[in-house]
C-alpha positions in Angstrom: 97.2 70.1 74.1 100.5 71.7 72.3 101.9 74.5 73.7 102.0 78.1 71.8 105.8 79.4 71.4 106.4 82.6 72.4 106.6 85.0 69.9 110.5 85.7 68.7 111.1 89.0 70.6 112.8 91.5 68.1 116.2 93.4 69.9 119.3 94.9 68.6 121.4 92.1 69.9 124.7 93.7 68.1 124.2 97.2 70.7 127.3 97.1 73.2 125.4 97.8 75.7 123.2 94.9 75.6 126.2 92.5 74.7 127.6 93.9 77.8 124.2 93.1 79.5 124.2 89.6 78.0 127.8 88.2 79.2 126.8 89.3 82.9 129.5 91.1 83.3 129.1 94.7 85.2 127.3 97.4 82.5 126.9 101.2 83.4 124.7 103.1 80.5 124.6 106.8 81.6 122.6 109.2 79.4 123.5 113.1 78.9 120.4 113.1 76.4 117.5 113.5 78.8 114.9 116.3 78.3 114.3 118.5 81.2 112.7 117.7 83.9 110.0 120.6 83.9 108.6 119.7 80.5 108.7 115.7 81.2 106.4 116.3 84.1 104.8 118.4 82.2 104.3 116.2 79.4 103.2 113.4 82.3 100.4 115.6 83.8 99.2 116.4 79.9 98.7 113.0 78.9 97.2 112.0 82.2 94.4 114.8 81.9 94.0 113.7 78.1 93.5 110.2 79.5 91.0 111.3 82.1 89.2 113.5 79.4 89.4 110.8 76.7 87.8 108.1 79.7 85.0 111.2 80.6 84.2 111.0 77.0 83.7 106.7 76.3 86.7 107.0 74.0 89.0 105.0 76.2 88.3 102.4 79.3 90.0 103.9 82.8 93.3 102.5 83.3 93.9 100.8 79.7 96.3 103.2 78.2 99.6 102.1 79.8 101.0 105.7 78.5 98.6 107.6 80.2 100.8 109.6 82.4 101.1 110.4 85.8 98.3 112.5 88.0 100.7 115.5 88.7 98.4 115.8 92.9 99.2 112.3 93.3 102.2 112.6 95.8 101.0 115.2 97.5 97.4 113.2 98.0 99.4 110.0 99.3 101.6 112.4 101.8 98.4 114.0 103.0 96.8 110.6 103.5 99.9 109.2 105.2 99.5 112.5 107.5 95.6 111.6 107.7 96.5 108.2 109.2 99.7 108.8 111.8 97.6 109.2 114.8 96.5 105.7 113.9 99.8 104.2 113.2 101.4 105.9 116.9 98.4 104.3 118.7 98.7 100.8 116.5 102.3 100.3 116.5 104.0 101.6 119.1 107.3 101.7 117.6 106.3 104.7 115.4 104.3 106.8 118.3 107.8 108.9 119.2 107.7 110.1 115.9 103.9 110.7 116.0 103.2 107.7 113.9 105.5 108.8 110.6 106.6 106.3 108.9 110.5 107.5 107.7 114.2 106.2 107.7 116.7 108.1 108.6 119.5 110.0 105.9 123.1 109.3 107.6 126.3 110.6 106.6 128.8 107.9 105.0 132.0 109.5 105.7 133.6 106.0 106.9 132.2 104.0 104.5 133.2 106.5 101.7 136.8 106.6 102.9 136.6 102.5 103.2 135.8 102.3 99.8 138.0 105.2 98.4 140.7 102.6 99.5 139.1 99.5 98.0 138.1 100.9 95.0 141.8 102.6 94.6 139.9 106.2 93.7 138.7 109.0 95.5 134.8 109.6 95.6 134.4 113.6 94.9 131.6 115.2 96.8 130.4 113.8 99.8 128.4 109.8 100.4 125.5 109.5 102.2 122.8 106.5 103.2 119.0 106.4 103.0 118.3 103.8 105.7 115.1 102.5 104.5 116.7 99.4 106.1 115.4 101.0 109.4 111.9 101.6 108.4 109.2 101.1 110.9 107.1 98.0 111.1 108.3 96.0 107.8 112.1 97.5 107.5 112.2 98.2 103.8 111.8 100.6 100.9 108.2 98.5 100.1 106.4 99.8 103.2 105.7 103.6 101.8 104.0 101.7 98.7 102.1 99.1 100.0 101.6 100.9 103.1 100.0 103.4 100.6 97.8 101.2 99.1 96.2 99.1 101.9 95.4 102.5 103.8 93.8 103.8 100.7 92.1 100.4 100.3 90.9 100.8 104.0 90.0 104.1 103.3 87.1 102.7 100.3 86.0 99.6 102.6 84.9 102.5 105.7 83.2 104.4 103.1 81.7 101.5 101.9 80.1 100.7 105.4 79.2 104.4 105.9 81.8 105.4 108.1 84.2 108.8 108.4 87.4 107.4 106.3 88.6 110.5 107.3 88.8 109.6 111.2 91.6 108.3 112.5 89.4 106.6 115.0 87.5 104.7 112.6 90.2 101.8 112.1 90.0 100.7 115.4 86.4 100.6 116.2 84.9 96.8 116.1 82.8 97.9 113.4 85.0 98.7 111.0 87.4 95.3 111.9 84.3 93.4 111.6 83.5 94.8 108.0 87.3 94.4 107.4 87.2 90.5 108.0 84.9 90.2 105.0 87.4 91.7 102.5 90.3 90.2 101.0 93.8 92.1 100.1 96.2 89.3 97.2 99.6 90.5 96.2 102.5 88.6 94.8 105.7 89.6 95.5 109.6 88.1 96.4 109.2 88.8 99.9 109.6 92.4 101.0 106.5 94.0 99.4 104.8 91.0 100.5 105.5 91.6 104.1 104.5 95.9 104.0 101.0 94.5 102.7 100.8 91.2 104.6 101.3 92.9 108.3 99.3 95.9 107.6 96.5 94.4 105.9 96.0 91.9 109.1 96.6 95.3 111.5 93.4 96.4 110.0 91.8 93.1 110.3 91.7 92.1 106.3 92.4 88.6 105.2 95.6 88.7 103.4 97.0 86.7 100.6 100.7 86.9 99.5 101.7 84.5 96.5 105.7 84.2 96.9 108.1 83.3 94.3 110.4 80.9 94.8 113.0 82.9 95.4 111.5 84.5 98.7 113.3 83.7 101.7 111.8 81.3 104.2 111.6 83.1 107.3 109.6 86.3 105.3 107.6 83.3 104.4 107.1 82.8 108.6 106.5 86.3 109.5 103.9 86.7 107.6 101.9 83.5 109.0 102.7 84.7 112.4 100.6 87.6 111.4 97.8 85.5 109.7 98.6 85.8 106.7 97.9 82.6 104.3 101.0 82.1 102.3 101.1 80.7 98.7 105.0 79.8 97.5 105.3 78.5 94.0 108.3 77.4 92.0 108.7 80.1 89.7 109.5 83.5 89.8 108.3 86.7 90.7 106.0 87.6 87.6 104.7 83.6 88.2 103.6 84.8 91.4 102.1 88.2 90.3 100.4 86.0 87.5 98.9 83.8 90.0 98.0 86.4 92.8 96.2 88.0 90.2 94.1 85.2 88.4 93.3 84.2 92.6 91.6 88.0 92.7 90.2 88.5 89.3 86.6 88.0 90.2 86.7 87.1 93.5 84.2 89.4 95.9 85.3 91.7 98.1 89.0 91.3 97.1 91.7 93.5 96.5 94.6 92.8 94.3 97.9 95.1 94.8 99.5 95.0 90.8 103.2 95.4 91.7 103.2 95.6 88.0 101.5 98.2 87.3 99.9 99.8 90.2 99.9 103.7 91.0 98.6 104.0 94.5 101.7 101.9 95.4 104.1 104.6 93.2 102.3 107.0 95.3 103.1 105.9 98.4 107.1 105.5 97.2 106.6 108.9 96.0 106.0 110.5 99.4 109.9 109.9 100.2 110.9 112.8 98.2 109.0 114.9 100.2 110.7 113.7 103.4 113.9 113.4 102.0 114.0 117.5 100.2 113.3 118.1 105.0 115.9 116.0 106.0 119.0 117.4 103.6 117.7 121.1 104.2 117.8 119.7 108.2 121.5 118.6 107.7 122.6 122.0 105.8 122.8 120.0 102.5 122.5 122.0 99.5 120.9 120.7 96.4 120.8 123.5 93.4 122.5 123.1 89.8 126.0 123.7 91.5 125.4 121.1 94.0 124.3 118.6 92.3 122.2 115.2 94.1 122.7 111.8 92.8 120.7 109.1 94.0 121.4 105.1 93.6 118.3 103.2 93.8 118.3 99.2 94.1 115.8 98.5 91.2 114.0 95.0 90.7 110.3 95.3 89.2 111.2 98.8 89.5 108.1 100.4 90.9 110.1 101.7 94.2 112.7 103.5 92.7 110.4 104.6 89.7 108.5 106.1 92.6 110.8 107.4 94.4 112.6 109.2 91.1 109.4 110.4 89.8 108.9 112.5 93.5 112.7 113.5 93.5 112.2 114.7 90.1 108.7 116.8 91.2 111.0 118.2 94.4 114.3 119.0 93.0 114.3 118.9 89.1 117.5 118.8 86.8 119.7 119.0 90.3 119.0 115.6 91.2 120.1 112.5 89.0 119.0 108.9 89.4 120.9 105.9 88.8 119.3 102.9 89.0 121.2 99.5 89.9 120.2 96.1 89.5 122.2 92.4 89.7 124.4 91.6 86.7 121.6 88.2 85.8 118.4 90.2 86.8 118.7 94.1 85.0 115.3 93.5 84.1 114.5 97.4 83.8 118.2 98.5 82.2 117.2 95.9 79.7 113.4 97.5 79.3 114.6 100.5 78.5 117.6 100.3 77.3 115.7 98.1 74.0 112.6 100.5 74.3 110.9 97.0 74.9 110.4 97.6 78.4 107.8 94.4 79.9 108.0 93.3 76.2 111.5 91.6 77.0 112.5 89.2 79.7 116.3 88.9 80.5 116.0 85.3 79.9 115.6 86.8 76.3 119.2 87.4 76.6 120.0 84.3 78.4 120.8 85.5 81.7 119.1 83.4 84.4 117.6 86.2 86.5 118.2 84.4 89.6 120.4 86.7 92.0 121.4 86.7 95.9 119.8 89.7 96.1 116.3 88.3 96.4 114.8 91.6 96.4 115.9 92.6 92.9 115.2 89.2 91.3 113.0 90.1 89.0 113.2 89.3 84.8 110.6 91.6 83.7 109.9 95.2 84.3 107.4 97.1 85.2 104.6 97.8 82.6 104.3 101.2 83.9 107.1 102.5 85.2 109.6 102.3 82.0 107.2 103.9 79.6 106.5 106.3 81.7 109.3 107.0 84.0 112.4 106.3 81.8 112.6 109.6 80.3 113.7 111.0 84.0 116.3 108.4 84.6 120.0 109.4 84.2 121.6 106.2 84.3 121.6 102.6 85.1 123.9 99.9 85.9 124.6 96.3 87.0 126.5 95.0 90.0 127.4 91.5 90.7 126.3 89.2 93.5 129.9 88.9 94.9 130.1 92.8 94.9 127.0 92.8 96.6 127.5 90.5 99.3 130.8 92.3 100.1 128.8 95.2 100.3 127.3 93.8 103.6 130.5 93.3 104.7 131.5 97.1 104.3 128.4 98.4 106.0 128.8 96.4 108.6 132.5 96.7 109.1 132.6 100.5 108.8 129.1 101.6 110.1 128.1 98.9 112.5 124.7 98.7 110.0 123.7 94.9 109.0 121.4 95.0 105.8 119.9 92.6 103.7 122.1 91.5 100.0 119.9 93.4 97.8 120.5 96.8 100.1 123.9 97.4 99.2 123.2 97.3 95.3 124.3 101.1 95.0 127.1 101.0 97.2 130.1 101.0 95.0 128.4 102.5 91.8 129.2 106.0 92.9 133.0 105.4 91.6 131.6 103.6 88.7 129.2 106.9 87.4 131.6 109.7 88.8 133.5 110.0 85.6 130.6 109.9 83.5 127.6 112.6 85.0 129.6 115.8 84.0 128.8 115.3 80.2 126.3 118.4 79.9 125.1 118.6 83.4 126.7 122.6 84.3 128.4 124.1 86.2 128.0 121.5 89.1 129.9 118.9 87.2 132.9 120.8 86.9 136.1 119.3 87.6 135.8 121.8 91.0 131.9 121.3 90.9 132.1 117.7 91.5 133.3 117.9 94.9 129.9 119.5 96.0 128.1 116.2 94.6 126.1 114.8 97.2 126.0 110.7 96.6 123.1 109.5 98.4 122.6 105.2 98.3 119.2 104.3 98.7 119.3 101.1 101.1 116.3 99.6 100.5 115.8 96.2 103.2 117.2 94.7 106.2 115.9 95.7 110.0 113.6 92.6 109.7 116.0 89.9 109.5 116.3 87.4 111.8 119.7 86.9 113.8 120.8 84.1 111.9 120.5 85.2 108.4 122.4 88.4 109.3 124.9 87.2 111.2 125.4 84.6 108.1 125.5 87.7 105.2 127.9 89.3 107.7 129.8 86.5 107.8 129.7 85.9 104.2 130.5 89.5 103.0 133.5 89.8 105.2 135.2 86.8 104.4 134.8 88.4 100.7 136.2 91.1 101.8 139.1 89.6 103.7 139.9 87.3 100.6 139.9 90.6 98.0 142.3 92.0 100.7 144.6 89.3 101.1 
């Protein structure tokens, strides 16, 4: 049988930007263009409705039209149902019952780390440098446990209704009924390792069979966790989207079986959504300001890019044109810069610029976006750019050195781009980005993965990003 060619994909290959992209070497696009927020949330809720009306009608199948916009109750419905289920997750996992089963990371100030690299970097950060720790996250230790967390409790939520019982009852998880019904469903996802694991060891908490299809790129003991929970494994040799591809052709007609689409699914941007929420308490808890003359920027580690799109989308619903999001990915694998940056978005693979999409940062290695997220969510990001491996293992080496914190590689994405953007977000932004205004900036890194790491692999990215350090030093 002769193979098809795939079709020539049309790019302006002479942009700077994407020549920058092309020869791997670090890229920052920041854009001063953006529409405000308000009426891009508004224009999301409007063409969601449409869609809804349009499906009401016969005129369009449910879920087809990839521009259909964003249910504007959607965060608020995934935080209620997070709030529904936190009696269940104190009493299942015992690590979250101080906190009455609320599954959050903790926002730390940065002061040493910010001073570290104001030395490093040979320029002083204005404003002040904070972490998001969803390093620290309960049960699976990374940004991926709000989404798939998400989607497997609204999963669980159709199979008890399914068998007649109150989905609204805590209770109802735990009784042998519902774990006997549970058995007989199926929950497939593909993923690189950490979205894998948030599905994987909640799906068998419930008592679902779980699938996870795992590129070849997932590390090996993820690979382990997950069959100490039950879970039946799948590696293959290619990458992620091979592994999305084939999670989803194991589910597509299969009974009872659920497949989690990290490529396009909105219950799982729900679920990352629900972070806003929590993060707009924790600032106002630390007496941090976020208004137009305090201005919030937020560095999000982006691979398929449904996490961060997520998480902007909710940031964007909670504190508007005062908060900013950059998005940062590995100089081979800036699969969504490249999507939006070309208005191709999943149209274009950044092998179609031959970079190899392979990265350290296992997390983020990803060559083609989201379908959803760049469409719909690129109109509320501020800026992108594109670190390199060896910055990001050194960036292990800094939070550890400076904060005693040990992360996974693809955690410390955002570390440095603060310096990198600082120069660049005053170009129309107010009053806030004043030469004075900038030094009420709050930076906030988003760090996305590492509590679940066993010793050896942490002591070895330890070791790996200081001796990087020590050799820039010497």
């Amino acid at each position: 049988m002769t193979s098809q060619s795939q079709p020539e994909i049309e790019f302006d290959a002479a942009d700077p930007v994407v020549r920058s992209l092309a020869s791997g070497e670090p890229t920052t696009w920041m854009r001063s263009d953006l529409d405000p927020a308000a009426e891009v949330l508004q224009s999301m809720a409007a063409n969601f409705d449409a869609n809804v009306d349009r499906s009401a009608s016969g005129d369009l199948e449910a879920g087809v039209d990839r521009q259909a916009g964003v249910d504007p109750d959607l965060m608020d419905r995934a935080a209620q149902r997070f709030d529904r289920f936190a009696p269940w997750f104190a009493d299942t996992f015992p690590e979250t019952a101080a906190a009455g089963g609320l599954i959050e990371s903790p926002l730390v100030p940065a002061d040493v780390v910010q001073r570290d690299l104001n030395n490093r970097l040979g320029a002083v950060l204005p404003g002040r440098l904070w972490l998001k720790r969803d390093d620290a996250l309960a049960i699976s230790g990374s940004i991926k446990a709000r989404g798939g967390f998400h989607e497997v409790l609204e999963y669980a939520e159709a199979v008890a209704a399914e068998r007649g019982l109150d989905p609204n009852q805590p209770s109802t998880y735990s009784s042998e009924e519902f774990r006997a019904h549970a058995a007989t469903h199926r929950i497939v996802v593909g993923s690189t390792g950490n979205l894998g694991l948030s599905i994987g060891i909640l799906s068998a908490a419930f008592g679902f069979a779980a699938s996870v299809h795992m590129s070849a790129d997932a590390r090996e003991w993820k690979k382990e966790l997950l069959r100490s929970h039950g879970v039946d494994v799948i590696e293959h040799a290619g990458d992620f989207v091979a592994a999305v591809s084939a999670g989803r052709a194991s589910a597509a007609g299969a009974p009872r079986t659920h497949f989690v689409d990290d490529e396009d699914s909105r219950s799982l941007f729900a679920g990352y959504a629900v972070a806003a929420l929590r993060l707009k308490d924790q600032l106002e808890n630390a007496q941090v300001i976020v208004d137009a003359d305090h201005p919030l920027v937020v560095y999000l580690p982006c691979g398929i890019g449904g996490g961060p799109g997520g998480v902007t989308y909710g940031l964007k619903r909670v504190f508007g044109d005062d908060v900013h999001c950059i998005f940062v990915e590995p100089s081979q694998a800036p699969a969504m810069f490249l999507g939006v940056r070309t208005g191709l978005h999943s149209e274009i693979s950044v092998q179609d610029i031959g970079l190899s999409g392979s990265t350290a940062a296992d997390g983020l290695a990803v060559a083609r976006p989201s379908r959803f997220i760049g469409p719909v969510i690129s109109p509320l990001i501020t800026g992108f750019a594109t670190v390199s491996d060896e910055v990001i293992k050194a960036g292990v080496g800094v939070l550890h050195q400076s904060e005693g914190l040990d992360v996974e590689p693809s955690a410390t994405a955002g570390l440095t781009v603060p310096w990198r953007t600082m120069d660049h977000l005053g170009d129309g932004q107010g009053e806030g980005w004043s030469a004075d205004g900038q030094d009420n900036a709050t930076h906030l890194v988003w760090v996305t993965g590492g509590a679940m790491v066993p010793t050896a692999d942490r002591e070895r990215y330890v070791a790996e990003g200081l001796d990087l350090l020590h050799r820039h030093s010497a």
